[in-house]
N, C-alpha and C positions, 0 to 999 in steps of 0.2 A: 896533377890535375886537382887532387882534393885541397891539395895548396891555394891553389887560383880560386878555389868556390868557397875555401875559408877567406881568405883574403875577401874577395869582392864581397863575400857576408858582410864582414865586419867594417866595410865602408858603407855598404849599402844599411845597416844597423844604424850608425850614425849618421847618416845623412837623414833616413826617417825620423828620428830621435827631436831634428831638429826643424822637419815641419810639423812634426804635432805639436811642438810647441804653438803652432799659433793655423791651424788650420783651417782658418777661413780662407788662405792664401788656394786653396783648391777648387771654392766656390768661384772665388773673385778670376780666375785663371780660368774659366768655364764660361765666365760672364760674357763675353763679347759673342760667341755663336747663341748661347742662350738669347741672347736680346734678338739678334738675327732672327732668331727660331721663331721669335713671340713675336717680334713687330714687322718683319716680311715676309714670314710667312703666308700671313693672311691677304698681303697685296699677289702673292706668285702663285695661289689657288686659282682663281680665274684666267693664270695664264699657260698655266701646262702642258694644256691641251694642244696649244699651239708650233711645241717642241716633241711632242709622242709622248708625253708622259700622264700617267691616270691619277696620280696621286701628287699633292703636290708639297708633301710634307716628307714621303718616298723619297721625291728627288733632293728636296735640299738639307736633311739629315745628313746624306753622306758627303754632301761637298764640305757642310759645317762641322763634318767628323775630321777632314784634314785640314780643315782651317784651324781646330784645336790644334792637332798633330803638329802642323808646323810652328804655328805664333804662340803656344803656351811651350813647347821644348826648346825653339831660337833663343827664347830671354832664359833658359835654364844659365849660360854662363856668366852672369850676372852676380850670382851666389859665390859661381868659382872665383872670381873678379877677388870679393872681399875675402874670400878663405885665404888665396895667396897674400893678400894685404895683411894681414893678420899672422903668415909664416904659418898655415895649417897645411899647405903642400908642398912645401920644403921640406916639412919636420915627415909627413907623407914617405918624399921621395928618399928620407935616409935610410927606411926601414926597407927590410929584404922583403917587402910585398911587390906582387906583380905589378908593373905599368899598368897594361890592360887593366887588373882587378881594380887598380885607383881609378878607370875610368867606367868600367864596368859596373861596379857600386854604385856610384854614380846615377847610370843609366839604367840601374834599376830603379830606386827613389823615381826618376823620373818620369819611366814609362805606369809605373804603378798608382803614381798622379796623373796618368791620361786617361789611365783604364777604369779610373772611379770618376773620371770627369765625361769620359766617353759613356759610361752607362746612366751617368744622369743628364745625358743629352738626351740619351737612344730613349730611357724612360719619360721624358717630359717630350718625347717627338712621338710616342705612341699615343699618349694622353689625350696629344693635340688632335692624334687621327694620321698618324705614319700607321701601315699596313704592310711593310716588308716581308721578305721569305726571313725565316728564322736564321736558320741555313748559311746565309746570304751575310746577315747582319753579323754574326760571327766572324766569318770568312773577312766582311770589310774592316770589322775591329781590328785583328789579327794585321791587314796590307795596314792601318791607320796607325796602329804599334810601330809597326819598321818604319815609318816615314816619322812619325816623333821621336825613335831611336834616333836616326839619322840625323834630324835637327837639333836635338840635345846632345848628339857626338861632337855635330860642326858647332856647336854653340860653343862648347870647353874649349874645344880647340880655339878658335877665335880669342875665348875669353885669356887664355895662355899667350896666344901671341899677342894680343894689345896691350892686356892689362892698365886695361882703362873705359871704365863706362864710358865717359864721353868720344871714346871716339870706336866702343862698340855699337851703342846704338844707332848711333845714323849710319853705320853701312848694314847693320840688321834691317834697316827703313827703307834700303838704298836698293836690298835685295830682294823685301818682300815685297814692294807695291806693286812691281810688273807681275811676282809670281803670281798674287792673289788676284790682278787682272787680266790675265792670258791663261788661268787654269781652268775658268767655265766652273769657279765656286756659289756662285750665284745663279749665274744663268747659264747655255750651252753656248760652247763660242760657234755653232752652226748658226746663230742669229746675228753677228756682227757681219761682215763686210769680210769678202773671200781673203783679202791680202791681211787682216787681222789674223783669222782663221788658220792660214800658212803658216805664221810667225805663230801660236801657241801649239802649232807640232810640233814643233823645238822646244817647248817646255816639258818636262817630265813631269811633272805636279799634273798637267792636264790629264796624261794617260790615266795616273794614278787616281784622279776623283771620277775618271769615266769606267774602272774599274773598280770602284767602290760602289757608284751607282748601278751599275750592270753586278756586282754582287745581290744590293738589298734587292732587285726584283727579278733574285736567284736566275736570272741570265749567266749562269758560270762557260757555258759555250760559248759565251761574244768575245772576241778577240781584244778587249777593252780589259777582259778579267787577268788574262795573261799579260798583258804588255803592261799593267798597273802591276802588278807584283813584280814582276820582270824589274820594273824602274825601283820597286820599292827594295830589292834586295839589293840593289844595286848601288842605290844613295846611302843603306843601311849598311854596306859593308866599308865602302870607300868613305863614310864619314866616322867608322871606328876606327879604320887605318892610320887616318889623319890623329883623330884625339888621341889615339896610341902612341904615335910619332911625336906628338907633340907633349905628352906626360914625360916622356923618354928624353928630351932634350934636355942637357947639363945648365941650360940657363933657361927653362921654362920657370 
C-alpha cells in the first residue's frame, strides 16, 4: 500500500509540476460556469420563485458546480492524448509502478484543479448574493469531486483507446449535449413537458445536481441527497475500473 501512495505521489508530483507551468489553464477551465454565474444569473433571479426556490444564485451554483465537474475533467484526456504521443506512458508502463497509481496520479492533478476552481465559483457565487447552508456546500463539493473523478477517469480512458483528439472530441460533444440538457443544470426539468421529464430519470447527472441542490439548502433529508451520491460513487468507481483496465492493456 505505501507502494501505491508513493507511486500515485510521484505521478501526481509531475503531473502538477506541469500545470504550474502555465496556470491560467485553471482560470480559463472555470471560465464557462463563471460567465453562466455573471450573465444568467441575473436573468434566473426573477424566476425562482416559480420553481420553489428562494434564492436564485442557491440554485444555480450547484448545478454550475457539476457542470465544472464534468466538461473541465472530460477534456482532462486530452493531455494524456499528447503524453502517449511523445512515448511518456510507455516509458510509465515499463516501470514496476501500479496501473492504478499511473491513473491515480493522474486523478489527483485533476480533482485538485476542480477544488480550486470549485471554490472560486462558490466564492464569486457568494459575492453575487448565494446564501447556502455551509454544511451543505461542503457535502456538494465533496458529491462534485466524485463526479469530476469519474469524468477524468472516463476521460483517460477514452483518451487510451482513441488516441486521437479528433475523434475524442466529437464523441465527448456527442455525450455531453443531452447530458447537460436532460440534467436540469440550468433550470429544473419539472418545467419542461412530462415526456421530457421521464426521459432525464434515466440520466444520473440529473440525480446528482438535484442532490447537490438539496445539499446547498442543507435539505440532507431529501431523497435527492442520497440517490445524487448513490450515482456519484457509482460513476466514480466504474470509471476508475475502466481507466485501470485500460492503463493495464499491453497495447494501451
Amino acid at each position: 500500500m505505501s507502494t501505491f501512495f508513493r507511486d500515485s505521489f510521484i505521478v501526481f508530483r509531475r503531473q502538477l509540476r506541469m500545470n504550474l507551468r502555465n496556470p491560467a489553464w485553471v482560470i480559463i477551465g472555470a471560465l464557462q460556469p463563471i460567465l453562466y454565474l455573471l450573465l444568467f444569473g441575473p436573468l434566473l433571479k426573477p424566476l425562482v420563485s416559480q420553481f420553489g426556490a428562494t434564492n436564485g444564485y442557491t440554485f444555480l451554483v450547484p448545478g454550475l458546480l457539476v457542470q465544472l465537474g464534468m466538461f473541465g475533467a472530460f477534456f482532462a484526456g486530452f493531455g494524456l492524448i499528447a503524453e502517449w504521443r511523445e512515448g511518456v506512458v510507455e516509458a510509465e508502463r515499463v516501470t514496476p509502478a501500479s496501473r492504478t497509481a499511473l491513473l491515480v496520479g493522474r486523478l489527483m492533478r485533476d480533482l485538485l484543479q476542480l477544488l480550486v476552481q470549485a471554490l472560486i465559483l462558490i466564492g464569486l457565487g457568494t459575492a453575487m448574493g448565494m446564501r447556502p447552508s455551509w454544511g451543505g456546500v461542503v457535502a456538494g463539493v465533496g458529491i462534485t469531486v466524485l463526479v469530476g473523478g469519474a469524468c477524468a477517469a472516463a476521460s483517460n480512458a477514452l483518451a487510451l483507446t482513441t488516441k486521437s483528439e479528433d475523434v475524442m472530441a466529437p464523441v465527448i460533444n456527442m455525450v455531453m449535449m443531452p447530458v447537460l440538457l436532460l440534467s436540469g443544470i440550468m433550470l429544473p426539468m419539472t418545467l419542461g413537458p412530462a415526456w421530457l421529464e421521464r426521459i432525464s430519470d434515466f440520466m444520473p447527472f440529473r440525480w446528482i445536481v438535484d442532490g447537490v441542490r438539496s445539499s446547498f439548502v442543507g435539505d440532507f433529508a431529501a431523497s435527492g441527497v442520497m440517490w445524487g451520491t448513490t450515482w456519484a460513487l457509482a460513476l466514480f468507481a466504474l470509471a476508475v475500473w475502466w481507466g485501470t483496465a485500460t492503463f493495464r492493456k499491453e497495447n494501451a
